[in-house]
C-alpha positions as CSV (number, residue, x, y, z in Angstrom):
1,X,-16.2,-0.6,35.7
2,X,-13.3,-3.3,36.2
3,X,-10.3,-2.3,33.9
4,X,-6.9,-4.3,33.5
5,X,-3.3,-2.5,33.6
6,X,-1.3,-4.4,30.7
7,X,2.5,-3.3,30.1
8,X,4.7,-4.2,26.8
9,X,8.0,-3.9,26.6
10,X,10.1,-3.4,23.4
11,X,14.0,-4.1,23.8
12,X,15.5,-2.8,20.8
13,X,18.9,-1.7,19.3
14,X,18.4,1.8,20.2
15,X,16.2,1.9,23.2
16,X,14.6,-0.1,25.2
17,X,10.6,0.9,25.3
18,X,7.6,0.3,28.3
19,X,4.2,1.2,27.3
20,X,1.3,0.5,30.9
21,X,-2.1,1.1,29.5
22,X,-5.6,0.5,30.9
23,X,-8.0,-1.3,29.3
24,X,-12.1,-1.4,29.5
25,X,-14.4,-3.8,28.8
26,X,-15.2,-2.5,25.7
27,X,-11.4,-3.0,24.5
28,X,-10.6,0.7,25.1
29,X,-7.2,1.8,26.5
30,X,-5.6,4.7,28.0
31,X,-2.0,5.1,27.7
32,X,-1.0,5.5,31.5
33,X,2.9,5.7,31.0
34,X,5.5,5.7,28.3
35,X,9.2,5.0,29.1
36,X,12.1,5.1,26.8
37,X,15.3,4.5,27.7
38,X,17.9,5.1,25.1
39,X,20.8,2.4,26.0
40,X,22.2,1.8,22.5
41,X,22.8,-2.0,22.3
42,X,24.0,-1.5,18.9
43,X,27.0,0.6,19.6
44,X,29.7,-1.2,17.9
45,X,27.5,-4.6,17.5
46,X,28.4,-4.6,13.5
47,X,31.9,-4.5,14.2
48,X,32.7,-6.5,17.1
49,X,29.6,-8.7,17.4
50,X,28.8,-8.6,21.0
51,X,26.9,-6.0,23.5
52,X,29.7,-4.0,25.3
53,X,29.9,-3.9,28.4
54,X,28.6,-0.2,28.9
55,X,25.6,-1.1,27.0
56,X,24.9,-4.0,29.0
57,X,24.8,-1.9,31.8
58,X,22.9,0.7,30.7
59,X,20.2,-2.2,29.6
60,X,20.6,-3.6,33.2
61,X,19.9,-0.2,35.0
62,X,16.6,0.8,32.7
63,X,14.8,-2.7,33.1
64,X,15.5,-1.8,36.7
65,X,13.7,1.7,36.5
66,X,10.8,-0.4,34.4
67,X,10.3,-3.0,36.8
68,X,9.3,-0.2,39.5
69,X,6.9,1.8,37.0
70,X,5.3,-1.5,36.6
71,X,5.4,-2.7,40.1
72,X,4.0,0.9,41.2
73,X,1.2,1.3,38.7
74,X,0.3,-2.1,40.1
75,X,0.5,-3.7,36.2
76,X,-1.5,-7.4,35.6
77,X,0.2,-8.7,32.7
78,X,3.3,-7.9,31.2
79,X,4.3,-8.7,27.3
80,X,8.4,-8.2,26.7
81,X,10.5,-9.1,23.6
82,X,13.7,-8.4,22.7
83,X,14.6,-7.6,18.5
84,X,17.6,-7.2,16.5
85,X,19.9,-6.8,18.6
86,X,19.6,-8.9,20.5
87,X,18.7,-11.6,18.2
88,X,22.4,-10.8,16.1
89,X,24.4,-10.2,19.6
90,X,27.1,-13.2,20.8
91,X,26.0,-12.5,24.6
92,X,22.5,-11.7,23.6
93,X,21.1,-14.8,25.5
94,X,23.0,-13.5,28.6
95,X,21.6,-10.4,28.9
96,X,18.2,-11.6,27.8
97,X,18.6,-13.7,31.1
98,X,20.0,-11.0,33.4
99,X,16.7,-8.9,32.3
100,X,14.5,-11.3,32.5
101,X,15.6,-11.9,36.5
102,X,15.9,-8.1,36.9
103,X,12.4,-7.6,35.3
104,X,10.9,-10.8,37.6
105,X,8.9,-12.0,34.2
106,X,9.6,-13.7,30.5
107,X,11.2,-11.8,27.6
108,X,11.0,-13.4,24.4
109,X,13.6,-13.2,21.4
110,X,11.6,-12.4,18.4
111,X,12.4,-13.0,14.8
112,X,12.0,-10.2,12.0
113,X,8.8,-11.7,11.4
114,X,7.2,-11.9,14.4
115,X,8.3,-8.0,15.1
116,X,6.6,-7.2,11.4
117,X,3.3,-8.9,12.2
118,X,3.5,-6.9,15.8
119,X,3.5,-3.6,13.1
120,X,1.3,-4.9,10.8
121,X,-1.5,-5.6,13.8
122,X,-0.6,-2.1,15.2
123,X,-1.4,-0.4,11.4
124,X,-4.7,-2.6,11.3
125,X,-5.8,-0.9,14.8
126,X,-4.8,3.1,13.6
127,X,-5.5,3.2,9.9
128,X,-8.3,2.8,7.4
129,X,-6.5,1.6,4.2
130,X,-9.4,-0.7,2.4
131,X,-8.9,-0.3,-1.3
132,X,-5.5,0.6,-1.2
133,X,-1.8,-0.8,-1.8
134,X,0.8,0.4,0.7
135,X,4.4,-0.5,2.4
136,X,4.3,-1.0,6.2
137,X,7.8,0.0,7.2
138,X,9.2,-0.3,10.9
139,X,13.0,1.5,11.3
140,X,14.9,0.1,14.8
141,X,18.5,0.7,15.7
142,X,19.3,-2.5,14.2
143,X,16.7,-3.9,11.5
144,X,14.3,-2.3,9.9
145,X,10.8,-4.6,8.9
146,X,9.1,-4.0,5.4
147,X,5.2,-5.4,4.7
148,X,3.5,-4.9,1.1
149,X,0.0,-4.7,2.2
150,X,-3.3,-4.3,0.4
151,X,-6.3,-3.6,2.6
152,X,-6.0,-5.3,5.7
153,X,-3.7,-8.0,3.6
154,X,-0.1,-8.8,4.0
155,X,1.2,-9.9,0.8
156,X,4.8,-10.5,1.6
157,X,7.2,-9.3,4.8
158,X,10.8,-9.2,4.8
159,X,13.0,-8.0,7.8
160,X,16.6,-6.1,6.7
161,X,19.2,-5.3,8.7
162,X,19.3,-1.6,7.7
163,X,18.9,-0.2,10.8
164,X,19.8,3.6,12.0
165,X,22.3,2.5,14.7
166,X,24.0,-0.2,12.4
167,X,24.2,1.6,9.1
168,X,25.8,4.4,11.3
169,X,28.3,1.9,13.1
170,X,29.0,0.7,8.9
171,X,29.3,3.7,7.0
172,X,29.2,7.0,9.3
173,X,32.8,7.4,10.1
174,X,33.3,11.1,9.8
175,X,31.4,14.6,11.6
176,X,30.1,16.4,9.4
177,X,29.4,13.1,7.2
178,X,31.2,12.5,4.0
179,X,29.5,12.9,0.4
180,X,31.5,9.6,-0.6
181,X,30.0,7.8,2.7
182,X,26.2,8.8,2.2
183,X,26.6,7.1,-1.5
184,X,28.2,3.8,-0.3
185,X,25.3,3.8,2.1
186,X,22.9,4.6,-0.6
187,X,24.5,1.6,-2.8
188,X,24.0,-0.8,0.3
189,X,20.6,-0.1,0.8
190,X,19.9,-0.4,-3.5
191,X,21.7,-3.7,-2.7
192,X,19.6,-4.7,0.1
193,X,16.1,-4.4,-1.8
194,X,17.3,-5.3,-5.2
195,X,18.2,-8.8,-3.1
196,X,14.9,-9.2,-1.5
197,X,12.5,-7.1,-3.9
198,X,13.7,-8.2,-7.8
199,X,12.3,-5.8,-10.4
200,X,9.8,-8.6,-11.6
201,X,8.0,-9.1,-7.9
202,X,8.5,-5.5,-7.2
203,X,5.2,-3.7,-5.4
204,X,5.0,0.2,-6.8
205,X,3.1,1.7,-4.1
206,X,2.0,5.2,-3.3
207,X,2.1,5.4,0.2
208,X,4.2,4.0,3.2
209,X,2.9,3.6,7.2
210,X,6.5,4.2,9.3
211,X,7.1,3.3,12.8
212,X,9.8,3.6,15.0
213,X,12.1,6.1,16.8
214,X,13.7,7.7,13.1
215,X,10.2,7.8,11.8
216,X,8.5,9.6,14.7
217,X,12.1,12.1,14.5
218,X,11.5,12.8,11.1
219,X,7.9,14.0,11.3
220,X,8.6,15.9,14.2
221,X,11.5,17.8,12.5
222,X,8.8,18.4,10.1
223,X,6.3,19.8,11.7
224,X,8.6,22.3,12.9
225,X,9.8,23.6,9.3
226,X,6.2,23.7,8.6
227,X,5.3,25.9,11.9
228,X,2.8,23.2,12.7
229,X,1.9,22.2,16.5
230,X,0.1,19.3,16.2
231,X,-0.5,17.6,19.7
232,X,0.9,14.6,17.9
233,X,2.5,13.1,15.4
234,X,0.8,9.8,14.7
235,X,-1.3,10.0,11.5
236,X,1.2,12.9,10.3
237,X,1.7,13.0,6.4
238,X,5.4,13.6,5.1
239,X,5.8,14.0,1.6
240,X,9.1,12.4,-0.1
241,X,10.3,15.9,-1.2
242,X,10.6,16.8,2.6
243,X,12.5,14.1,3.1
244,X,15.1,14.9,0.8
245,X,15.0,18.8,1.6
246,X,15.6,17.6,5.0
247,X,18.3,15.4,4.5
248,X,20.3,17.9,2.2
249,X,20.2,20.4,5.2
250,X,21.4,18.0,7.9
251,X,24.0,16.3,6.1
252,X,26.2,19.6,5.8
253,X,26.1,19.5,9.9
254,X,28.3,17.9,12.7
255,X,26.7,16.3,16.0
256,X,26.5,19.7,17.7
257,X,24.8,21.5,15.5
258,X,22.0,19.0,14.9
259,X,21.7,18.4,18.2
260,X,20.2,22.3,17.6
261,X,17.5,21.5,14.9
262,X,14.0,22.1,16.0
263,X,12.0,18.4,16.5
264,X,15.4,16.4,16.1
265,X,16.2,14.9,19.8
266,X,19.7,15.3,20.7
267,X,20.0,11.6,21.6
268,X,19.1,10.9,18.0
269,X,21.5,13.6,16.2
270,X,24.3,11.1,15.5
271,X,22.0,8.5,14.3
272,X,19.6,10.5,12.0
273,X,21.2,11.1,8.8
274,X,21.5,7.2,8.3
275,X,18.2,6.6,9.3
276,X,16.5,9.1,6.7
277,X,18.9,8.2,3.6
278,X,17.2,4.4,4.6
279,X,14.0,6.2,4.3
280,X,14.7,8.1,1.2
281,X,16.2,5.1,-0.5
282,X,13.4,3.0,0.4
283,X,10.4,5.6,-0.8
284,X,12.4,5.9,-4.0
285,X,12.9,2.1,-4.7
286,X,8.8,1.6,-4.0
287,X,7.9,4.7,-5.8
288,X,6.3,5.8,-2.9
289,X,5.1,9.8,-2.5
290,X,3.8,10.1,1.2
291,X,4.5,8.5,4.7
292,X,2.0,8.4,7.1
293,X,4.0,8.1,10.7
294,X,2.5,5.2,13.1
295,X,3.5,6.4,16.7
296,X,2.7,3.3,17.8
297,X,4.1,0.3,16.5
298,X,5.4,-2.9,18.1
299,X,4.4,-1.7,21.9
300,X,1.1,-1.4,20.2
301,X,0.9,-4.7,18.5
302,X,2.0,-6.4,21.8
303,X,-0.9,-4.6,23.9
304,X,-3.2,-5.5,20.9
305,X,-1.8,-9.5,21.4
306,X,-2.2,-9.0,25.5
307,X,-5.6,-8.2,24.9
308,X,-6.5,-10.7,23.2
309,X,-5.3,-13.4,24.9
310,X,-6.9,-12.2,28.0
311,X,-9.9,-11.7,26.1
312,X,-10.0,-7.9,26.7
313,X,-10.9,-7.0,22.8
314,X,-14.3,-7.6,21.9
315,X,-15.1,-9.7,19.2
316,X,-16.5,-7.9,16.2
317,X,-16.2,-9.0,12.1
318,X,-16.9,-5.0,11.8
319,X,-13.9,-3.7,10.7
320,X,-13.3,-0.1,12.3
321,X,-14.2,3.4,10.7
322,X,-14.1,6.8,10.8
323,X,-17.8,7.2,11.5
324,X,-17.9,4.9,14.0
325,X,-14.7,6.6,15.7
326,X,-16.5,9.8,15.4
327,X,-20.0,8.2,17.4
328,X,-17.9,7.1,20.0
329,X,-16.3,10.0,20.5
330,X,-19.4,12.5,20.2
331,X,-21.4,9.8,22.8
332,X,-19.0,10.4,25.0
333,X,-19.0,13.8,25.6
334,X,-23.1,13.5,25.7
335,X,-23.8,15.2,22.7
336,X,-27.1,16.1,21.2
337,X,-27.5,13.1,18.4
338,X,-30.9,14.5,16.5
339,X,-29.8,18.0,16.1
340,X,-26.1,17.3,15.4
341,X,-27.3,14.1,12.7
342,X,-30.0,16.4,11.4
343,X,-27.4,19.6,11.1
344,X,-25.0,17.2,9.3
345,X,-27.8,16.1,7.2
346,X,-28.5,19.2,5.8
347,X,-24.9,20.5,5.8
348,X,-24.5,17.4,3.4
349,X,-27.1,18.3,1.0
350,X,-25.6,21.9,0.8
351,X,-22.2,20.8,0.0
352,X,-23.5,18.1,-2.6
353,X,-25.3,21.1,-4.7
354,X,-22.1,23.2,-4.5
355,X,-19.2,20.6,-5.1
356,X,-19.2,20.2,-8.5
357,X,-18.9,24.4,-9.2
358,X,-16.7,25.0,-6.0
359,X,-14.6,21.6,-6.9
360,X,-14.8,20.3,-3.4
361,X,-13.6,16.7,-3.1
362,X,-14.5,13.4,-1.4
363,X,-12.5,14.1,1.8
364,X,-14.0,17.4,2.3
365,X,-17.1,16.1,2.7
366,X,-16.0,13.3,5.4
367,X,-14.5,16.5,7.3
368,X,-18.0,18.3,7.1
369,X,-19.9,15.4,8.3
370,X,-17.4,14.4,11.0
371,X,-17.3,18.6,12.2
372,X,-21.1,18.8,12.0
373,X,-21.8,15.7,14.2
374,X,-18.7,17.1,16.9
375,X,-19.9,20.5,16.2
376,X,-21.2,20.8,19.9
377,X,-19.2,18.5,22.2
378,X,-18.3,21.1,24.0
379,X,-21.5,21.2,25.8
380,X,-20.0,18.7,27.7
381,X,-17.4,20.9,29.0
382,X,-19.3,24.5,29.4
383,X,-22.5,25.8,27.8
384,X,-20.5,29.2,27.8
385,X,-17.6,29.5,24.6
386,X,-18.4,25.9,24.0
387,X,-17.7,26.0,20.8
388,X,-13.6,26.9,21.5
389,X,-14.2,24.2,23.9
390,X,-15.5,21.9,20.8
391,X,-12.4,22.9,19.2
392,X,-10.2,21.9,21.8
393,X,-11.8,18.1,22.6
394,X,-11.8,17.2,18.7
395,X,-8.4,18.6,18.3
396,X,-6.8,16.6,21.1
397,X,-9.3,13.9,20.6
398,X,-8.2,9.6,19.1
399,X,-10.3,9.6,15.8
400,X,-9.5,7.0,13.9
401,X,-9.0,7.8,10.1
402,X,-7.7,11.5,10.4
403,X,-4.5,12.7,10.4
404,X,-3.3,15.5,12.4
405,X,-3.9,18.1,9.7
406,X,-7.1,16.8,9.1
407,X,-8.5,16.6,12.5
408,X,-7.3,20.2,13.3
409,X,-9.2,21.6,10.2
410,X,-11.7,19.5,11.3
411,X,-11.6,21.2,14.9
412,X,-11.7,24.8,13.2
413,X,-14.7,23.8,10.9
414,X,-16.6,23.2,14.2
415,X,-15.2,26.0,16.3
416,X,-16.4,28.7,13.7
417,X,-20.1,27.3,13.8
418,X,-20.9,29.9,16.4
419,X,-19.5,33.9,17.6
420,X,-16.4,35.1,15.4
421,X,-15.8,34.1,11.9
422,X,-11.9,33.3,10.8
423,X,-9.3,35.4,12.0
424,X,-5.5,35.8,11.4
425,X,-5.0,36.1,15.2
426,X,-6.8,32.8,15.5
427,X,-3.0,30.8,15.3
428,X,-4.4,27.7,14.7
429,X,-6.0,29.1,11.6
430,X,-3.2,30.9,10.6
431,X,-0.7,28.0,10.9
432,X,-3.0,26.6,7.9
433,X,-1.8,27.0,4.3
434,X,-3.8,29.1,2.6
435,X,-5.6,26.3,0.4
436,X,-6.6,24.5,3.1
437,X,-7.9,28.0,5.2
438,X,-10.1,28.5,2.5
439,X,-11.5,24.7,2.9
440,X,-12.0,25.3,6.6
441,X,-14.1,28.7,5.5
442,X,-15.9,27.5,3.2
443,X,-16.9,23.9,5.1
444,X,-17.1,26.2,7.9
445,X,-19.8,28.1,6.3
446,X,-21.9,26.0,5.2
447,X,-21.8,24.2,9.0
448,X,-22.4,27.7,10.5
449,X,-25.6,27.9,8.3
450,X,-27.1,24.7,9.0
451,X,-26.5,25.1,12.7
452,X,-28.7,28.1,11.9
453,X,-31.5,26.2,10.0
454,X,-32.2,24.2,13.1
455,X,-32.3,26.9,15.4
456,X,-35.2,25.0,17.6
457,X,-33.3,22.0,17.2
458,X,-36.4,20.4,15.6
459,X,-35.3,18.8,12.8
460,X,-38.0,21.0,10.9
461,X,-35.7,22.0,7.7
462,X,-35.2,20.8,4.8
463,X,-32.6,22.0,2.1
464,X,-34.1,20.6,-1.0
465,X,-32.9,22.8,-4.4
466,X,-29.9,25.1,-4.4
467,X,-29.7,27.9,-7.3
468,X,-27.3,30.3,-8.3
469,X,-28.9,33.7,-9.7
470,X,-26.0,36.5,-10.0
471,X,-24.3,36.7,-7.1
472,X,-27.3,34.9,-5.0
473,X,-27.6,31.4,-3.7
474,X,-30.9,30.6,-3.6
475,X,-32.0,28.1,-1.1
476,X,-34.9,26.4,-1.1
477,X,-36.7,25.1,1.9
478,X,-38.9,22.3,2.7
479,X,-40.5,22.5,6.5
480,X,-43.5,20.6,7.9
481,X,-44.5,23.2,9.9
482,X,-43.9,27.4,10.7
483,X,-39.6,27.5,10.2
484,X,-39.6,31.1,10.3
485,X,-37.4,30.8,13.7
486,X,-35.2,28.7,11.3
487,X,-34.9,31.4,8.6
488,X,-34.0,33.7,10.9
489,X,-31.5,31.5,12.6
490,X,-30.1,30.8,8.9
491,X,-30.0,34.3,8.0
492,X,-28.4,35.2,11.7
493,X,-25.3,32.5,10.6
494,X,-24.8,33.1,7.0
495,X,-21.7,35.6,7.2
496,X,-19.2,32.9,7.0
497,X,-20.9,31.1,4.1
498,X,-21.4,34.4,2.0
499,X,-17.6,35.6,3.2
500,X,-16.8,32.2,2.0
501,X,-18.6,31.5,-1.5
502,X,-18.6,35.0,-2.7
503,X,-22.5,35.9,-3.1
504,X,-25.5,36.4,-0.8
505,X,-27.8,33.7,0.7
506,X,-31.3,34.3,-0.3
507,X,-34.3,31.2,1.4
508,X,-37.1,30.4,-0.1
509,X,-40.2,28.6,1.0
């Protein structure tokens, strides 16, 4: 199969950024290598309005180290901007030019709306928001970009130069920080919306999508308050009331002791208190409750942009979803389509005759049906413990429409489909909070029981009616031939279910 190695390049106030994927014919890519080189080109920009020297250097000797990653992997086509920056630097166009010979190919100067659309296309590729309102939000060193979006629909972009690096450089003159200088920052950035968001075009919106280094820093530091180990943080949910927890811990620190916080990188400590009172300020101007973190961003966007100007992304007017993600993922690994569709056929039918008693919601049931048809990819790895093996592909797996916690509950609903049921030595399980254990038993159950029903993997059984008497669910079955190998396989997997629901499973015929 012929692939193509495509690199992008993001210069920005804080770092300078290389992605090199490979791409398939079928649009696919693999991330191959991720550089970051944190050179700071914003160190003292605000003030004196040129790169420094040191800076310039440090921008110098990191293109250098890029162009023999990209040399070395043998890379085809190479996409590289610059952003804030350099866009607001007096010698920017110098060093844009010393890169560009160092690097041996074009880099662009991009405008704040050109780097927004690069986020916007990145946000279209990762996340399913049809039907919804939201604020796309990227946070650099320098700027940081803001798109209200509804569905795949910009409605209106704006690019603010609120960045991490600069409002540090402007406000953060003191270690620990100042209570008087976190409230003249807070005013700017109240000043900086009210400007370019008045109250009358002002979008209220529940949820933002947030890119960049402060945003990827913020959900890692997280996670590790939580005790969660997600294997990434791109789809990660952080509520607004974390984020101001957060920040009322950090700013009682100096730079050494947060170079000590769990998830916060010490090349990021002095810079991070800025960046989240931005973030903070920004949910509470929109209104907005939850922040779903885009690892990707504007390295995506320009990959997305590379591929389709060398005609690598196929062209489809189906928009992408979470089913489809799922089928690609489950054909993959060679699964067994009839008895995993039929399995989360009746799995569905069980859950639809218990939701409305059991108050199980919409989303459940998209984890059931995504669990049930990845309940045994981990045939592909080993017939033997395959279904920790199933657990450990869908868990690690690039599902589009999940978020971390989701596709890890989803990874334990298909792990406990076979051998032990729910333990408290299991950590995975027991990094859960407790509400969302009991989802992952109780989903888990009902998965464990219709793996069960098609013990020939016939497609033979049918749940048709589902009656509570006492403390019995009664279930009855529809077969067009002799299931009694299924009844006994359903009454060989019903521990979880029963351990779950609170009552025996009873089949009828």
């Amino acid at each position: 199969m012929n692939k193509s190695r495509l690199a992008a390049i993001d210069i920005g106030t804080n770092s300078i950024r290389c992605i090199v994927v490979e791409v398939d014919q079928q649009g696919r890519y693999a991330i191959l290598d991720d550089e970051k080189a944190t050179v700071r080109l914003g160190e003292n920009l605000a003030a004196s309005g040129a790169i420094s020297p040191a800076a310039f250097a440090r921008a110098v000797d990191a293109m250098s180290r890029i162009r023999k990653l990209i040399d070395g992997l043998k890379v085809e086509e190479v996409e590289a901007v610059a952003t804030s920056a350099v866009r607001s630097a007096s010698n920017g166009g110098e060093l844009v030019a010393v890169l560009t010979r160092e690097l041996g190919r074009e880099i662009r100067v991009i405008s704040g709306d050109e780097e927004a659309e690069l986020v916007a296309r990145s946000v279209r590729h990762n996340f399913d928001m049809s039907g919804k309102r939201y604020m796309i939000i990227d946070i650099g060193g320098g700027s940081v970009e803001l798109m209200s979006a509804v569905a795949n629909h910009v409605e209106s972009s704006f690019s603010l130069e609120l960045g991490a690096v600069r409002m540090t450089d402007m406000f953060m003159k003191t270690d620990p920080v100042e209570p008087s200088e976190i409230e003249k920052l807070r005013r700017f950035v109240r000043s900086e919306l009210k400007s370019s968001f008045p109250e009358e075009d002002r979008p209220t919106v529940q949820t933002f999508i947030g890119s960049g280094g402060t945003i990827t820093t913020l959900a890692n530091m997280v996670m590790s308050m939580r005790r969660q180990t997600y294997s990434t943080s791109h789809g990660f949910e952080v509520l607004r009331s974390e984020v101001v927890h957060l920040l009322a811990m950090l700013v009682r620190k100096d730079i050494k002791s947060l170079r000590n916080i769990p998830g916060l990188n010490p090349d990021r400590a002095d810079i991070i208190v800025a960046g989240l009172v931005v973030i903070d300020e920004m949910m509470k101007f929109f209104g907005a409750n939850m922040l779903l973190v885009n690892e990707r961003g504007i390295r995506e966007g320009l990959i997305i942009n590379c591929m389709k100007r060398l005609q690598l992304l196929p062209d489809s007017s189906t928009p992408r979803s979470w089913k489809g993600s799922i089928l690609e993922f489950a054909r993959s690994c060679h699964y067994d389509e009839p008895h995993s569709r039929h399995v989360a056929k009746v799995a569905l039918s069980i859950f639809d005759n218990l939701a409305k008693e059991f108050a199980l919601k919409k989303n459940d049931r998209k984890l059931l049906e995504a669990a049930a048809l990845l309940h045994d990819v981990g045939y592909f790895i080993s017939y033997n413990s395959h279904h920790k093996h199933s657990h450990h592909l869908i868990r690690h797996a690039e599902l589009f429409g999940f978020s971390p916690r989701e596709r890890e509950m989803m990874a334990l609903i298909a792990r406990y489909h076979r051998k032990s049921l729910p333990k408290k030595k299991h950590p995975e399980y027991d990094r859960l909070e407790l509400k969302d254990q009991l989802t992952v038993s109780r989903l888990g159950g009902i998965l464990r029981l219709s793996d069960g029903l098609d013990r020939r993997r016939s497609g033979l059984v049918e749940v048709v009616a589902l009656k509570r008497s006492g403390a019995a669910f009664n279930f009855k079955l529809l077969g067009t031939e002799d299931i009694s190998v299924e009844i006994y396989g359903g009454n060989a997997k019903k521990d979880l279910f029963e351990k779950a629901f609170g009552g025996t499973v009873v089949f009828e015929m």
